[in-house]
N, CA, C and O atoms as a CHARMM CRD file, in Angstrom:
* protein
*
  252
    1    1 UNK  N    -25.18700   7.44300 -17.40200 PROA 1      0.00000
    2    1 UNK  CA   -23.79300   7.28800 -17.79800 PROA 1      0.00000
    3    1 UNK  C    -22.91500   7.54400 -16.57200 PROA 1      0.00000
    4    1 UNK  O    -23.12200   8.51500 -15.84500 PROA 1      0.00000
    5    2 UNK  N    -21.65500   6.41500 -16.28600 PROA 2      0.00000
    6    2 UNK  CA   -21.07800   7.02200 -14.97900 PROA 2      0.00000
    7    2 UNK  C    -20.60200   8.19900 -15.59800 PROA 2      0.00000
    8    2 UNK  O    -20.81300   8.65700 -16.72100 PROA 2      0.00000
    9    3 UNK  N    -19.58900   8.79600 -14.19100 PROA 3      0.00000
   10    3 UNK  CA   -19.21600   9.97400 -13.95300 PROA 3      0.00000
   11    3 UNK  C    -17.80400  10.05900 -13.35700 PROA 3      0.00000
   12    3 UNK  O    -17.68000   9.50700 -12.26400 PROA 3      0.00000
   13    4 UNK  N    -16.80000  10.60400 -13.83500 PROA 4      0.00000
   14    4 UNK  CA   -15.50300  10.41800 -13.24900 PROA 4      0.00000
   15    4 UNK  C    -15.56600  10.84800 -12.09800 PROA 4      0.00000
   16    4 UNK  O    -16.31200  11.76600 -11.75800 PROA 4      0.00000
   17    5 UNK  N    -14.67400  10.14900 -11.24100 PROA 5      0.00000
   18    5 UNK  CA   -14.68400  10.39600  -9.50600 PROA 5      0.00000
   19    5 UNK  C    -13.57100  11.24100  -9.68000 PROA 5      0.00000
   20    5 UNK  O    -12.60600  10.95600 -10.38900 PROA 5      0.00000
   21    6 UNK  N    -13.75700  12.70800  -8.76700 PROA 6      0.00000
   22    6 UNK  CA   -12.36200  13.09900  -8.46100 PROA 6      0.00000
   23    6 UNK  C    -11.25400  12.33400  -7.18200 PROA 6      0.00000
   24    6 UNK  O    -11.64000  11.33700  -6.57200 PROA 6      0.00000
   25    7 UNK  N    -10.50800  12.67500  -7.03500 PROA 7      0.00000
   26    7 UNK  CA    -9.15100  11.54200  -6.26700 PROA 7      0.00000
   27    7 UNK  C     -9.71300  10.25800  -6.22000 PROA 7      0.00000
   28    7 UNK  O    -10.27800   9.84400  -5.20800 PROA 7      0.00000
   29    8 UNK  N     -9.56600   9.43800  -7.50100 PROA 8      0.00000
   30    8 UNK  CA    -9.49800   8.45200  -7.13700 PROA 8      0.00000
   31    8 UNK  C     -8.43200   7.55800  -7.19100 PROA 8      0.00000
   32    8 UNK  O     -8.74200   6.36700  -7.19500 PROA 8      0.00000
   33    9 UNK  N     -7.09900   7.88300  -7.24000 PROA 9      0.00000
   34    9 UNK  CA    -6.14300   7.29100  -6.22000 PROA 9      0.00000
   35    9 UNK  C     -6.00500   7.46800  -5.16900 PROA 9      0.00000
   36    9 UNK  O     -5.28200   6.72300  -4.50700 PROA 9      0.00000
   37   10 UNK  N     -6.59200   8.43200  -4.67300 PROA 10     0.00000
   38   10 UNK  CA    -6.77300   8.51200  -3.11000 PROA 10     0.00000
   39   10 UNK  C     -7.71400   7.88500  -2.06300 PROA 10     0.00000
   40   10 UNK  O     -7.59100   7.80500  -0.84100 PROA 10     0.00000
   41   11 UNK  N     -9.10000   7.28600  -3.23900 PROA 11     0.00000
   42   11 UNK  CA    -9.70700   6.56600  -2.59900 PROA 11     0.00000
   43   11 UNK  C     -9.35500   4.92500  -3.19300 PROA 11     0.00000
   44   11 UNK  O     -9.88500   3.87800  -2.82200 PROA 11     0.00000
   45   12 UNK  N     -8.56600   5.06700  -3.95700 PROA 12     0.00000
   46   12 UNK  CA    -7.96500   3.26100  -4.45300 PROA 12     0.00000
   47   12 UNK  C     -6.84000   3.30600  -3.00500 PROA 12     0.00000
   48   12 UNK  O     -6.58200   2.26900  -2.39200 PROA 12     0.00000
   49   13 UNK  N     -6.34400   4.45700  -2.66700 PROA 13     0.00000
   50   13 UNK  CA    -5.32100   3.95300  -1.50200 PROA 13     0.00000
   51   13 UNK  C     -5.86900   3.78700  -0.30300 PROA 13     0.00000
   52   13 UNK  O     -5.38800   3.00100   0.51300 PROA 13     0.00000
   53   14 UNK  N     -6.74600   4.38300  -0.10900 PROA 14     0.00000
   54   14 UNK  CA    -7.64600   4.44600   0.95100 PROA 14     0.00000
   55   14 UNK  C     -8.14400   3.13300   1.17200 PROA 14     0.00000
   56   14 UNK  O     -7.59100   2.46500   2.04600 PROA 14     0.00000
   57   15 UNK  N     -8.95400   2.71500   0.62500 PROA 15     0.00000
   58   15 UNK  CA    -9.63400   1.24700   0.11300 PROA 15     0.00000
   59   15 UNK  C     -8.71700   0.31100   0.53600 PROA 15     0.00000
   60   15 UNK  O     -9.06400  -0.53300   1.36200 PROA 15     0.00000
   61   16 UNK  N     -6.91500   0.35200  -0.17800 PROA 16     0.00000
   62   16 UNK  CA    -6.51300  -0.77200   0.05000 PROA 16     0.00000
   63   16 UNK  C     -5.76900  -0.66800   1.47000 PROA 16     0.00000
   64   16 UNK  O     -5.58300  -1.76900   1.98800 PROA 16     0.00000
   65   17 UNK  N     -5.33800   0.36700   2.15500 PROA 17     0.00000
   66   17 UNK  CA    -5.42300   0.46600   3.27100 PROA 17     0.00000
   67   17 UNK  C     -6.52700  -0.01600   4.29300 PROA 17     0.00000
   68   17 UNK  O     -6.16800  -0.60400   5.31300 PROA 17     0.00000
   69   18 UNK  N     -7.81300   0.21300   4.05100 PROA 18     0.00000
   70   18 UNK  CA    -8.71700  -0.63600   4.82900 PROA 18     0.00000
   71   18 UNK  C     -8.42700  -2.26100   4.74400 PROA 18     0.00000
   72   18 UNK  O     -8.36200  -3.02700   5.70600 PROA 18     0.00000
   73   19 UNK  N     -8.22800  -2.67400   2.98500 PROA 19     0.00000
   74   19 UNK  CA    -8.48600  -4.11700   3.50300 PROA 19     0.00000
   75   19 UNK  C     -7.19900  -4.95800   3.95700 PROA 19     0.00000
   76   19 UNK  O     -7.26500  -6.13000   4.32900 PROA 19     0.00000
   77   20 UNK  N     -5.97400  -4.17500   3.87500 PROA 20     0.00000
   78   20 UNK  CA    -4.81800  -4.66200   4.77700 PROA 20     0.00000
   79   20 UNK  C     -5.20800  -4.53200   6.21800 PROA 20     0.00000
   80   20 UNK  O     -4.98600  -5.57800   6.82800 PROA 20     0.00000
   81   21 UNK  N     -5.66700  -3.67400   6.87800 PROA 21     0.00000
   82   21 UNK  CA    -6.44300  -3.55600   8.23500 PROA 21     0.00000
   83   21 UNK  C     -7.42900  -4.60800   8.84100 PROA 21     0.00000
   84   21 UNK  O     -7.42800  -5.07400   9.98100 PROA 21     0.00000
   85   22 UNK  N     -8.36400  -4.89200   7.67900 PROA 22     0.00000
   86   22 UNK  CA    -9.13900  -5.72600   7.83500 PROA 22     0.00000
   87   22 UNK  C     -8.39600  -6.91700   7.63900 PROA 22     0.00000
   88   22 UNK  O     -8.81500  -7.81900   8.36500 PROA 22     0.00000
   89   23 UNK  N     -7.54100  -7.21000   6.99100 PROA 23     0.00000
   90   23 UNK  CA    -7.04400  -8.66200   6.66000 PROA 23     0.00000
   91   23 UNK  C     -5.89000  -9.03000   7.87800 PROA 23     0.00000
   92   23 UNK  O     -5.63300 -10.11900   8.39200 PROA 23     0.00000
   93   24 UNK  N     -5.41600  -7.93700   8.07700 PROA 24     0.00000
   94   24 UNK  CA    -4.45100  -7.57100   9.62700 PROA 24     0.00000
   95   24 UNK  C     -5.38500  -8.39900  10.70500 PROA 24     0.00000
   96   24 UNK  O     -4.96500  -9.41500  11.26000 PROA 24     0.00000
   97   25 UNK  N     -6.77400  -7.82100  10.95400 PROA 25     0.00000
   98   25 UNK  CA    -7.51600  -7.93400  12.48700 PROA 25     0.00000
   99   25 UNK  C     -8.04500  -9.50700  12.33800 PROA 25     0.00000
  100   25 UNK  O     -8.10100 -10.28400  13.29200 PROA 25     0.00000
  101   26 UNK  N     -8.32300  -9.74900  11.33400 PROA 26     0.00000
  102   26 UNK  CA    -8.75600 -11.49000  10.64500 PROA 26     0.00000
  103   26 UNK  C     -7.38200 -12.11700  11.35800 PROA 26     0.00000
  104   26 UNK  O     -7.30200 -12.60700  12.48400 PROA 26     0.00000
  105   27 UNK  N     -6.49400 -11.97900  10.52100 PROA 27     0.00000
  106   27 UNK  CA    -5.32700 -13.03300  10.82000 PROA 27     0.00000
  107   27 UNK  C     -4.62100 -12.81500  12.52000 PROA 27     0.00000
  108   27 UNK  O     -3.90800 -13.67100  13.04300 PROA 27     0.00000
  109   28 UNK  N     -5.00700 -11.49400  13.18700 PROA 28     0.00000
  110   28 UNK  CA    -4.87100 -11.88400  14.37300 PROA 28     0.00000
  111   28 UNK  C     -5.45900 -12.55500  15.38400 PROA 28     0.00000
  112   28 UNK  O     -5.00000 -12.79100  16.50100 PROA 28     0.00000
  113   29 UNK  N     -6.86800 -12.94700  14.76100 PROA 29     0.00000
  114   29 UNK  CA    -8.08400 -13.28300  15.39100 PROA 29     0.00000
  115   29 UNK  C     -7.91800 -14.93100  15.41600 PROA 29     0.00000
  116   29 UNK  O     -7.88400 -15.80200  16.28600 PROA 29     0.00000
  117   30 UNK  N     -7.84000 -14.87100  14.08000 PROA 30     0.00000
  118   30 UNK  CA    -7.59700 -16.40600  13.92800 PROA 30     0.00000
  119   30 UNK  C     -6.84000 -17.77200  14.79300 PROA 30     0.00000
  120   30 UNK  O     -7.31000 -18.81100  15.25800 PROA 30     0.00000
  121   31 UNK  N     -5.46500 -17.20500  14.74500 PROA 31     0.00000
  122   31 UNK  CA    -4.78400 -18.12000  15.54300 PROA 31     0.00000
  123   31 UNK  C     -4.65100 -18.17300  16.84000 PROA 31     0.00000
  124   31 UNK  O     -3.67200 -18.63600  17.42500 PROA 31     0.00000
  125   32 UNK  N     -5.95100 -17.54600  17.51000 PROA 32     0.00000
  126   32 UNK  CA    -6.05300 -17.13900  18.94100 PROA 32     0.00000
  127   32 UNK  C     -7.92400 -17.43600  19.19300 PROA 32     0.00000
  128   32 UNK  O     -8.62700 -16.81300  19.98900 PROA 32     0.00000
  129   33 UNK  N     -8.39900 -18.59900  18.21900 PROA 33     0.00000
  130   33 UNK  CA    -9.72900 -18.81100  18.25800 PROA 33     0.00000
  131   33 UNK  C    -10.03400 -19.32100  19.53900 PROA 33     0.00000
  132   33 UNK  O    -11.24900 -19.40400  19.71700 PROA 33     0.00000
  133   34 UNK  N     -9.31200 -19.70600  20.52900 PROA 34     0.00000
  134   34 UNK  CA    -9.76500 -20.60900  21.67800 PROA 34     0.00000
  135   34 UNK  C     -9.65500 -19.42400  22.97500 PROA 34     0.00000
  136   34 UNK  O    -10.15800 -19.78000  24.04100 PROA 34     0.00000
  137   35 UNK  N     -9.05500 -18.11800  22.92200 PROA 35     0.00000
  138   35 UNK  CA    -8.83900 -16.97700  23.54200 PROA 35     0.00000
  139   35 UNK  C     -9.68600 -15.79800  22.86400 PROA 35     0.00000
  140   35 UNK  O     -9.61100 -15.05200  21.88800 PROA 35     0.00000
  141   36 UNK  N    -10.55400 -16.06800  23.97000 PROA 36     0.00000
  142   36 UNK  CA   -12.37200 -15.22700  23.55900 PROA 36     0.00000
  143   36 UNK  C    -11.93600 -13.72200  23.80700 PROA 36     0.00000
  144   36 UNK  O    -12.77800 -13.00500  23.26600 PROA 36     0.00000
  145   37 UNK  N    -11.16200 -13.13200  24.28300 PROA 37     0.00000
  146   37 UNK  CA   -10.87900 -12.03900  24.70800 PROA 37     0.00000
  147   37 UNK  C     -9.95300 -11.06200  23.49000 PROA 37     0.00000
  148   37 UNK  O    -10.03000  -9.83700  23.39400 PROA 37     0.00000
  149   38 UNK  N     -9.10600 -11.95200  22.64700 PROA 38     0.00000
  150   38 UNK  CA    -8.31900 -11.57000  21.46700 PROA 38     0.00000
  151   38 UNK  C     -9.73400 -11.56000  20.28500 PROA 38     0.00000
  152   38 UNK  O    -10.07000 -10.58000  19.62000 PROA 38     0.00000
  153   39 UNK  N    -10.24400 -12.60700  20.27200 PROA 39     0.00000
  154   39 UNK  CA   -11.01000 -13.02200  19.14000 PROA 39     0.00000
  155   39 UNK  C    -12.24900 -12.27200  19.35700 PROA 39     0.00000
  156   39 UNK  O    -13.08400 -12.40200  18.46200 PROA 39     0.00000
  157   40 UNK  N    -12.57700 -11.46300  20.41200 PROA 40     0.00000
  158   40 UNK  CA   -13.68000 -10.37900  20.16500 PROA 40     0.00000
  159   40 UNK  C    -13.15100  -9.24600  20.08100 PROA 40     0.00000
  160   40 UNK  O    -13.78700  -8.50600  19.33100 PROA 40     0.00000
  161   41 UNK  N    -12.01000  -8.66400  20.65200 PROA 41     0.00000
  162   41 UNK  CA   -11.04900  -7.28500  19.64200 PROA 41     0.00000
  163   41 UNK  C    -10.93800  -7.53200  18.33600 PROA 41     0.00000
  164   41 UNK  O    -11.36700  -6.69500  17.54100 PROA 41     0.00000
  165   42 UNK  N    -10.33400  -8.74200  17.87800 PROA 42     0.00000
  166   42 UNK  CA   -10.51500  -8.84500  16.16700 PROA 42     0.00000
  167   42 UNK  C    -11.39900  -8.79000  15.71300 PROA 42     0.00000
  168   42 UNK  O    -11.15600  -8.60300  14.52000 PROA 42     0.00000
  169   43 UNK  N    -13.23900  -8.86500  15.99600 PROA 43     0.00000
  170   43 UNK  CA   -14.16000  -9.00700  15.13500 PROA 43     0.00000
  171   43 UNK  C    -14.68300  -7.48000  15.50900 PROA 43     0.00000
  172   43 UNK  O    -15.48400  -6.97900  14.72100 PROA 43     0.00000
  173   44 UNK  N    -14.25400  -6.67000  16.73000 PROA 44     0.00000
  174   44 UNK  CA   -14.71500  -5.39200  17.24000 PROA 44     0.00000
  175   44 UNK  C    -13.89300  -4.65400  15.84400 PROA 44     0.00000
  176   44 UNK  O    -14.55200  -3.86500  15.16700 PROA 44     0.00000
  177   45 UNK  N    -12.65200  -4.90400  15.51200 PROA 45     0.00000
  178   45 UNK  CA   -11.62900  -4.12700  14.62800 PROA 45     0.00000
  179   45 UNK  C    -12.56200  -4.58400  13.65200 PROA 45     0.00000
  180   45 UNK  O    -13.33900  -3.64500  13.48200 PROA 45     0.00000
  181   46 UNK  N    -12.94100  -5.69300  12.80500 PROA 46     0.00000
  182   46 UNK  CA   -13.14400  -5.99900  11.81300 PROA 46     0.00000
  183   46 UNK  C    -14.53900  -5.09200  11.92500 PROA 46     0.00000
  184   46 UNK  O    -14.33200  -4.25700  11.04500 PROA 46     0.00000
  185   47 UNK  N    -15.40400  -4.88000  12.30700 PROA 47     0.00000
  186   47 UNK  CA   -16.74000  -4.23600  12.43800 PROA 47     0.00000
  187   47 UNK  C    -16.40400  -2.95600  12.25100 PROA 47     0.00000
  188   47 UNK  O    -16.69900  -2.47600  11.15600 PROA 47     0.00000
  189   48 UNK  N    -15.89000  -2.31100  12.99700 PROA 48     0.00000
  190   48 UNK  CA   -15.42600  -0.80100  12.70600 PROA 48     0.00000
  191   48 UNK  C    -14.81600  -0.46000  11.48100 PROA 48     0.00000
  192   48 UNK  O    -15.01200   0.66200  11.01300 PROA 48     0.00000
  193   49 UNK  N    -14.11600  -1.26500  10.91200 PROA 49     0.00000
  194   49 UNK  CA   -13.19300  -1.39600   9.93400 PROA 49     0.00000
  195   49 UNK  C    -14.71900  -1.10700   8.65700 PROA 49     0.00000
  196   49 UNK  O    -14.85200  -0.01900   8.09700 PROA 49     0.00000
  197   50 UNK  N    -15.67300  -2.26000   8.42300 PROA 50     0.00000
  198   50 UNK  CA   -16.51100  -2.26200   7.67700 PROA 50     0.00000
  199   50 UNK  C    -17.56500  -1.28800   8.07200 PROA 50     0.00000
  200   50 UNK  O    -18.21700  -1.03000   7.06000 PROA 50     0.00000
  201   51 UNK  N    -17.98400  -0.68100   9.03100 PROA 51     0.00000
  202   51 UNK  CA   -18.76700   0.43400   9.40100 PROA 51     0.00000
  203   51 UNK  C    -18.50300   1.54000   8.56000 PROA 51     0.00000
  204   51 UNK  O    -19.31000   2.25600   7.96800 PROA 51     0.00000
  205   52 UNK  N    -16.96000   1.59700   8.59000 PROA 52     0.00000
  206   52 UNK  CA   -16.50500   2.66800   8.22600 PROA 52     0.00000
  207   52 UNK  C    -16.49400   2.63200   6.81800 PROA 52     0.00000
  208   52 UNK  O    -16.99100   3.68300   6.41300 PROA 52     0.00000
  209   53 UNK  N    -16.10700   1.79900   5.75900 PROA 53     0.00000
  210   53 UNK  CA   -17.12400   1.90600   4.42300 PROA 53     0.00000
  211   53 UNK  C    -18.31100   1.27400   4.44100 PROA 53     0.00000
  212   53 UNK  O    -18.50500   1.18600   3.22800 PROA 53     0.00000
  213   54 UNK  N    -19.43900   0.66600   5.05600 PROA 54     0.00000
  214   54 UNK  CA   -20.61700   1.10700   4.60900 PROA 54     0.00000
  215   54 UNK  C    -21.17200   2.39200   4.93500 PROA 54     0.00000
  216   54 UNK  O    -22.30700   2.69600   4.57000 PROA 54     0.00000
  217   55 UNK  N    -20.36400   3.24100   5.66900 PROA 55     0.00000
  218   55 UNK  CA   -21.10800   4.64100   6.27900 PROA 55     0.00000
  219   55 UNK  C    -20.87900   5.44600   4.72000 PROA 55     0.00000
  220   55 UNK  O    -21.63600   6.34700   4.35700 PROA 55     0.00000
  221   56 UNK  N    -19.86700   5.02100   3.99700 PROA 56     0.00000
  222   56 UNK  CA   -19.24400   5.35900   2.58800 PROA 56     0.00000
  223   56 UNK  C    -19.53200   7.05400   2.58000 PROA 56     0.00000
  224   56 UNK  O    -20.37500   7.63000   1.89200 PROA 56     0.00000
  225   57 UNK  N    -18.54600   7.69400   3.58500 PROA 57     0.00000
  226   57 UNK  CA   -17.94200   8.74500   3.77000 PROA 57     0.00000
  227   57 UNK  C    -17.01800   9.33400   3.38200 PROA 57     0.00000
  228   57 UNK  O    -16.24700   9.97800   4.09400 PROA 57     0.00000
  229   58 UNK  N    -16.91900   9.13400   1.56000 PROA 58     0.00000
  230   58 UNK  CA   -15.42900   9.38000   1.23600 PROA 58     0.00000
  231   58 UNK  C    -14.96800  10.43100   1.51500 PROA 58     0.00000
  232   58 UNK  O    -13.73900  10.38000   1.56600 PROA 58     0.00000
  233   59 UNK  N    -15.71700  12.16000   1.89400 PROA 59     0.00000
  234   59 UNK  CA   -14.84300  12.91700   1.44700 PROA 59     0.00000
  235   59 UNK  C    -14.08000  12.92600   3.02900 PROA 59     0.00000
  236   59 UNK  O    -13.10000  13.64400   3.22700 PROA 59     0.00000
  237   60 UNK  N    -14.68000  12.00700   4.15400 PROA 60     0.00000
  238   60 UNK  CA   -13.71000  12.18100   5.06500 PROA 60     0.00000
  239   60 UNK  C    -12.54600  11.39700   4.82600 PROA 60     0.00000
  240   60 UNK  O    -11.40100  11.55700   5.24900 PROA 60     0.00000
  241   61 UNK  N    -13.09200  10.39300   3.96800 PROA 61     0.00000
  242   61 UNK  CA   -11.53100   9.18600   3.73300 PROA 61     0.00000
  243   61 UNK  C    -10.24300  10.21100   3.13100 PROA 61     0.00000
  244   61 UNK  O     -9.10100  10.08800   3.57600 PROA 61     0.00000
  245   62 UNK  N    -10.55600  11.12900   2.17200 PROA 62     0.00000
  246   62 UNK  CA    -9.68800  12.00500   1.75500 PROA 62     0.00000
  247   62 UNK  C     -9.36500  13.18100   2.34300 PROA 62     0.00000
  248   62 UNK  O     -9.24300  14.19900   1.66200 PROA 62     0.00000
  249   63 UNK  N     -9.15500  13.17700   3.93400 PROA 63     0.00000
  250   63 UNK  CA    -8.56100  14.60400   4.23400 PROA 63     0.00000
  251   63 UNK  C     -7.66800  14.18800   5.77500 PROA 63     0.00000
  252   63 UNK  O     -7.03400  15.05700   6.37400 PROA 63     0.00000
């Protein structure tokens, strides 16, 4: 049976803070596809960005 999460508006804000970040480093990446130097900082951001929830470290996301 699940189990109630404690703060979880803190990890719903958390969450959607990542994927504005992530959706941030995408759309800067994008319109700069022919400038290899922008478009590997955006996929370096986007990697870190997802590292950081699959490492799924919440109680650091909350402090």
């Amino acid at each position: 049976m699940p189990q109630a999460v404690a703060n979880l508006d803190q990890i719903d804000e958390h969450l959607e803070a990542v994927v504005r970040a992530l959706y941030g480093a995408v759309k800067q990446g994008i319109p700069h596809v022919k400038e290899p130097q922008i478009v590997d900082k955006a996929i370096a951001d986007c990697k870190e960005i997802l590292d950081e929830i699959m490492a799924g470290k919440v109680d650091e996301w909350l402090n």
